[in-house]
C-alpha positions in Angstrom: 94.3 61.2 117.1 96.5 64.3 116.6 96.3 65.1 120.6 98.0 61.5 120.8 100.2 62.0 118.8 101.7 65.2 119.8 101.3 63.8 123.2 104.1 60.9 123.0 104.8 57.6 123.8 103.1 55.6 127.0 104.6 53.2 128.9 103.9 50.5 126.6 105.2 52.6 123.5 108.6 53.7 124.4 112.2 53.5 122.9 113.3 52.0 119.5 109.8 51.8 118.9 108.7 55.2 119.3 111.7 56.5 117.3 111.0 54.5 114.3 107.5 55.8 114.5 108.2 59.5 115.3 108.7 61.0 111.5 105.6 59.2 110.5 103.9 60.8 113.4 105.4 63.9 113.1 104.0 64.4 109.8 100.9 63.7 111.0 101.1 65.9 113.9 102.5 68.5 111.8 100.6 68.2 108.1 97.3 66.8 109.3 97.8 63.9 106.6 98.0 60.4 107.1 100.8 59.1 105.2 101.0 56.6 102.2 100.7 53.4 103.6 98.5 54.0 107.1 96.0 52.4 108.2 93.4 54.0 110.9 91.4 51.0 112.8 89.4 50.7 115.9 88.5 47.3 117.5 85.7 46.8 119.9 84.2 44.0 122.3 86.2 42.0 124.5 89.1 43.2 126.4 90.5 41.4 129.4 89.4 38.3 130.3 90.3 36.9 134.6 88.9 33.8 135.2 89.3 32.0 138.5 87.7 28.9 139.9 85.6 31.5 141.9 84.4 33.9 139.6 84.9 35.1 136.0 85.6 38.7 135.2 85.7 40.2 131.1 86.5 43.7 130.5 84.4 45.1 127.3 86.3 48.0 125.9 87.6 49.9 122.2 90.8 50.0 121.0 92.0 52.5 118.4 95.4 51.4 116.2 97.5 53.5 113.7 99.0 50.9 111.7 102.1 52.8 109.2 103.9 51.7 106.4 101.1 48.7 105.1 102.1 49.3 101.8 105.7 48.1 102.4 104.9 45.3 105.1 100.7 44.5 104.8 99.6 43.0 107.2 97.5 40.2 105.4 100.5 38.1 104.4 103.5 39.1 107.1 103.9 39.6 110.7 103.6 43.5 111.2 107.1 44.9 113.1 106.3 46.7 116.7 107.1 50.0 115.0 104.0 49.3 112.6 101.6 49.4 115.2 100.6 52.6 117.3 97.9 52.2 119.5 96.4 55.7 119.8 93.5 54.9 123.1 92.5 52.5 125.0 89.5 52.3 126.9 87.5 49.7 129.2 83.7 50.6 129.3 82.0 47.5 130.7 82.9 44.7 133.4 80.6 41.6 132.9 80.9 38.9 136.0 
């Protein structure tokens, strides 16, 4: 998670986003603590799903999410800003036809 971190914003992750995020993540980088409020998640199983009248295609794979500041905005009762969410990896394991 740190290595992530420290490494910077993707593609996906850049601009207003990754400012608003960048003390939080600092401090993490930096202090090796989570702050007040963060949440560290991973989601697996499906991933991508191409269908086609030909074939059908579903990529299996994990996600792992930093969520920050839940305990200002949680996110069981509002719609979590883009600077909430930091997705720290990505990766597809599995194709099934």
């Amino acid at each position: 998670m740190i290595a992530a971190i420290v490494a910077g914003p993707d593609y996906s992750n850049l601009g207003g986003q990754w400012m608003a995020q960048s003390d939080a993540l600092g401090k993490i980088g930096l202090q090796s603590m989570m702050p007040k409020g963060s949440l560290l998640v991973s989601e697996g199983g499906g991933g991508v799903d191409l269908d086609s009248e030909l074939w059908r295609h579903s990529a299996k794979g994990l996600r792992i999410y930093l969520f920050l500041d839940l305990d200002k905005n949680p996110r069981e009762s509002n719609i979590l800003k883009p600077e909430q969410v930091f997705l720290i990896r990505k990766n597809y394991y599995e194709i099934e036809d």
